[in-house]
N, C-alpha and C positions, 0 to 999 in steps of 0.2 A: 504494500500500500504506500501511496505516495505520501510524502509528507505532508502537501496541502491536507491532503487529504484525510489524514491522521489527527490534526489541529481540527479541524473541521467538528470530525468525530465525537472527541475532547469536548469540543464547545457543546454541541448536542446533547452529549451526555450526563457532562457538568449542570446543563438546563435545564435538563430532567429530573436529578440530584435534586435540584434548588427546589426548584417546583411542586414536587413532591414533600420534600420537609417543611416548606412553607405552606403549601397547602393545610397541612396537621398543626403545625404551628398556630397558624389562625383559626381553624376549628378549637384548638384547645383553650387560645387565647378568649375565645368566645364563650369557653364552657358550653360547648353544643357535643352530643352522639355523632359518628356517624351519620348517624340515620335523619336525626334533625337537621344537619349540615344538608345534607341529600335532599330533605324537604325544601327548607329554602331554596333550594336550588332547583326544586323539580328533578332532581336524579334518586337512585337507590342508593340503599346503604353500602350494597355491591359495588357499585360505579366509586362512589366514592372512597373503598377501601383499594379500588383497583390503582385509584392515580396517586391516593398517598404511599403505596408499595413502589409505586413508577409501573405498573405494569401497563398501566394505557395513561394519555393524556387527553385533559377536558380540552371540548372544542373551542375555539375562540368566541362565542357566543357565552362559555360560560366562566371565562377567564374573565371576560368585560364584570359577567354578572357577581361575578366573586369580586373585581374589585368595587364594584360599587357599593355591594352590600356590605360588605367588610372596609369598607374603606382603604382600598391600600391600592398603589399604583399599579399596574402591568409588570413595569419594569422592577419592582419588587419582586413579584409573584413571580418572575422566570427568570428571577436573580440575576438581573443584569443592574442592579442596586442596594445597596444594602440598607435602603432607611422608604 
């Protein structure tokens, strides 16, 4: 694999990483379930156990709707800042 192309990877996966811990971070910080987080959101408990694992990521529909309800930037949520 090329280099670019490795860095690339990297970024991706780091995004993912973030994302996923941040996602939990905010549900905990909220004192919400799962399953209430999921409510708000109109997703399952399922869904929402899946993106804080990293095993799937919310669409951008509901990364907007996370941050508005949660008050917290995009650029937060997919760690591209830390505040």
């Amino acid at each position: 694999m090329s280099s670019k192309k490795t860095r690339v990877f990297r970024k991706i996966y780091n995004m993912e990483q973030n994302l996923s811990c941040r996602l939990r971070e905010i549900r905990l910080e909220a004192k919400l379930t799962q399953m209430e987080f999921g409510q708000k959101l109109g997703v399952s408990q399922d869904t929402v156990s899946l993106w804080e694992k990293g095993k799937s990521l919310p669409a951008a529909e509901y990364i907007i709707l996370i941050c508005k309800q949660f008050g917290v930037s995009a650029d937060y949520l997919l760690g591209l800042k830390d505040f």
